[in-house]
N, C-alpha and C positions, 0 to 999 in steps of 0.2 A: 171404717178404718180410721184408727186416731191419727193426728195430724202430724205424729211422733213417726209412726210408719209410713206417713204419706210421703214424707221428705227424704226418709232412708230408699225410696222405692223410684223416687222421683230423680232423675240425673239433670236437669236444669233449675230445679227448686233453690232458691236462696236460702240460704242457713237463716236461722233465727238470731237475732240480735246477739243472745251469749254466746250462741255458736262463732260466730263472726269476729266475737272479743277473742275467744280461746282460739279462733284458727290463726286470728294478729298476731298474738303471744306466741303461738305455734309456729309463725314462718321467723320470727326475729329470734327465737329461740333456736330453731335447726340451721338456721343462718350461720349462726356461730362456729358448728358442728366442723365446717371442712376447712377453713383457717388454721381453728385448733388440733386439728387430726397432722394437717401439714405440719403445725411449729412441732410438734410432740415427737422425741425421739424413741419414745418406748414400743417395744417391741406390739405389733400388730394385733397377736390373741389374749397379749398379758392387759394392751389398753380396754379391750372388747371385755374382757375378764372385770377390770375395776370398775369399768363406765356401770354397765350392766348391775353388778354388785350394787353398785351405790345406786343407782336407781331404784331398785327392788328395794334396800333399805330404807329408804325415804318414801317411799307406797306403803308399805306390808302395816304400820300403824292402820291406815284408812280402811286397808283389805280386808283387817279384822272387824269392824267395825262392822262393815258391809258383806261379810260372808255369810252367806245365803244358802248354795248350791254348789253340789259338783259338776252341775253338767255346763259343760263350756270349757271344760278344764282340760280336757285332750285338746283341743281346738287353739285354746291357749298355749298351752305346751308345745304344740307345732308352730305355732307362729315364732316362740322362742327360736325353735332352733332354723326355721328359718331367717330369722331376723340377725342371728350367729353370723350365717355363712355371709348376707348379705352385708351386714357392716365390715367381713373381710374382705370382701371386694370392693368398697366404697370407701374403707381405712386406706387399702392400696393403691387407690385409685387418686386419691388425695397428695399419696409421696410420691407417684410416679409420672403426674400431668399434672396443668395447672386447676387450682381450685371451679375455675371460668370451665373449664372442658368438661372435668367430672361432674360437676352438679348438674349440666347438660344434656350428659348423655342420661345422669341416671334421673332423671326428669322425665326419659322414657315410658315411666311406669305404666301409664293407663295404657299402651300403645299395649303394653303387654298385654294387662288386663282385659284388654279387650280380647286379643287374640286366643289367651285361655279361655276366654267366654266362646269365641266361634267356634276352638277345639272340641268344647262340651255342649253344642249344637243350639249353642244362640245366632241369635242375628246381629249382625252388622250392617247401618245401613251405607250405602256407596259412598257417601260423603265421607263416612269416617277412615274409609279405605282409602281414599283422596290423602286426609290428613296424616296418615300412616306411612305412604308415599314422597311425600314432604318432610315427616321427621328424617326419613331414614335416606335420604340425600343430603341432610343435614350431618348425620350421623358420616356418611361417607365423606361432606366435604370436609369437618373435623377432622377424623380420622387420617384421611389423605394428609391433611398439612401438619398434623403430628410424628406421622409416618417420618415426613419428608426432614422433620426436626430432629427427632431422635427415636429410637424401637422402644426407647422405654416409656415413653410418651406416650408410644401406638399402643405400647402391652398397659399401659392406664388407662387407657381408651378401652380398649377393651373388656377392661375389670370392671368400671363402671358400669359400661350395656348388661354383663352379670349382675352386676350386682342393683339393675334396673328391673330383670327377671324375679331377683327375689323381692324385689320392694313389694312387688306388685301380688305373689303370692302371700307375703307379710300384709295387707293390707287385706286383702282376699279373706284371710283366715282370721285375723283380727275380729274383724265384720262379723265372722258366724259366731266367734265364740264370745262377743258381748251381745249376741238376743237372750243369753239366759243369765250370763256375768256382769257385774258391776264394773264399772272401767278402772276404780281402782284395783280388785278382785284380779282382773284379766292381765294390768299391766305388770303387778307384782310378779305372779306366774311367767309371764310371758319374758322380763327383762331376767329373774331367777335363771331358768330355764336356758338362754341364750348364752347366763354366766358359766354355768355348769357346762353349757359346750364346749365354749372354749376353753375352760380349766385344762379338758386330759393335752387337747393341742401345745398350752403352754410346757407342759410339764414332759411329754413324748417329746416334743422341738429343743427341751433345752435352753428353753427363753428363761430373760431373767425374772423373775416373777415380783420383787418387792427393793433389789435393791438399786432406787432412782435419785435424783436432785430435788431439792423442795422443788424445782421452776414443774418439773414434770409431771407432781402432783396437783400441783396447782393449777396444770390442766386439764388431768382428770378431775378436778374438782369442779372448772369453766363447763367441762363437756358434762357432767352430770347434772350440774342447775338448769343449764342453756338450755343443750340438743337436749338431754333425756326426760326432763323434768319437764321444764316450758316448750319444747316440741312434740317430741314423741307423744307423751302423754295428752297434752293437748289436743292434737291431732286425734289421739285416740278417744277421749271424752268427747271431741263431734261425730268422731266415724258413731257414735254409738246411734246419734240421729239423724246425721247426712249423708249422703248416698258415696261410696269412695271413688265414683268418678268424680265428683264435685271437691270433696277431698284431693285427690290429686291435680285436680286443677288448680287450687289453691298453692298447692306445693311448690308450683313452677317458678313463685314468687323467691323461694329460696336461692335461684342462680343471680338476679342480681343480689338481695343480700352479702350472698356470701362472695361475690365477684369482689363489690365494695369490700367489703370487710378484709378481703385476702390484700386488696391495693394500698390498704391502710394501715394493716399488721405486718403484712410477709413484702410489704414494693414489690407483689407479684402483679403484675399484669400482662394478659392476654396477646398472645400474637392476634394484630387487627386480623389477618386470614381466617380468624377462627369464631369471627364476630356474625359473619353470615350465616355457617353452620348454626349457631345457637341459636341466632333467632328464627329458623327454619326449625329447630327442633320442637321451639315453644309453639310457633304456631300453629306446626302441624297436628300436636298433641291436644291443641286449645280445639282446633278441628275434632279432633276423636271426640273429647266431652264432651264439645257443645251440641254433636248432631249423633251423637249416639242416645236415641231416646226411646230405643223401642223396650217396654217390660220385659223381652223377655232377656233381652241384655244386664244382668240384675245380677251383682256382685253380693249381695247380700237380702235373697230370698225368706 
């Protein structure tokens, strides 16, 4: 087995040196991502629309390049339009709680991931059930003191843990469809694909589709370099050799990022109540990764 599959197979294996450069760039990049979503007043499926767009435009040079194969290309195609629904949940989640709570709850991911793995008749070992049990008192104590703030807080709380669901499917499918795709190949497809979702949304809603303020381009253009370019993609150039629990573990770096970032752009900061929840989310998820090590737990067979 080359040492390429050893590391995608392996869920405690340390990334390789460039791995580790692109997962840096990768968390300072999606950092960005929920600051910017909050300052942006455009409508929710028209921003998923441009972001997306301009991502694919900025890959599709390299994907030529590197086009090889069709097969990976449904695989790709699904992760789009998962990755659609998910950024409508993680958009709204962003206008409706503070950046500190969403990036928290949707830091979920692996807890999912794993659980769709038990679904399709892997193992879990006890410990990571432990850690799962921990996130989601975490999840509860957030939740509760959002509740007690305002419903629209709680319903952003909420859209998060959704939109934690599909990361984790987005990651899932990612994974299969770069063993035979190039990661520029896959992410062109993939961020395409997610644009063409939301298009008919924008256009059936009645959202306004083009006409904004420079300030508001200017964030779509933030969220394209940042989150889509230097995170997404990033993230997806190692999933192509690291196992996506270790990927997702990585991720978790993004809540403070974007905590800081949100306290330095938006003067939003955190009800302290909501400090314990989050870091009961990260450690219990850090639980899921670190002790979920059995092969047959394998996101990407």
């Amino acid at each position: 087995m080359s040492a390429e599959k050893t590391l995608i197979h392996s869920h405690t294996a340390m990334p390789g040196q460039n791995d580790l450069i692109r997962l840096g760039v990768g968390i300072l990049g999606i950092g960005t991502s929920g600051p910017l979503i909050a300052m942006s007043t455009m409508p929710v499926p028209t921003l998923i629309f441009w972001r997306n767009l301009g991502g694919a435009i900025v890959t599709a040079p390299f994907a030529l390049r590197h086009y090889k194969t069709r097969k990976g290309m449904g695989w790709a195609a699904l992760a789009g339009v998962i990755l659609s629904l998910h950024f409508i949940g993680f958009f709204l989640a962003m206008r409706l709680t503070t950046v500190a709570a969403g990036t928290a709850l949707v830091a979920l991911q692996p807890i999912f991931a794993a659980l769709f793995v038990r679904m399709t008749g892997g193992i879990i070992p006890s410990r990571a059930w432990l850690g799962m049990v921990v996130s989601f008192s975490g999840v509860v104590l957030i939740s509760g003191v959002d509740l007690n703030i305002s419903f629209r807080s709680f319903m952003g709380d909420l859209a998060a843990i959704i939109s934690a669901v599909l990361a984790a499917l987005y990651m899932m499918a990612g994974s299969k469809a770069q063993q035979t795709l190039e990661t520029t190949a896959y992410t062109t497809i993939c961020y395409f694909v997610c644009a063409i979702t939301a298009l008919p949304v924008v256009f059936f809603g009645g959202f306004n589709f083009w006409n904004f303020t420079a300030k508001q381009w200017w964030i779509v253009l933030g969220l394209i370099a940042g989150a889509q370019i230097l995170g997404h993609t990033m993230f997806n150039a190692a999933l192509k050799r690291v196992s996506p629990a270790v990927v997702s573990l990585i991720i978790f770096f993004e809540v403070p990022v974007s905590s800081v970032l949100a306290i330095w752009w938006l003067n939003q900061r955190p009800p302290l109540a909501i400090i314990p929840g989050i870091v009961l989310i990260l450690a219990g998820c850090a639980l899921v990764v670190w002790r979920t090590r059995s092969p047959r737990l394998e996101l990407a067979p």
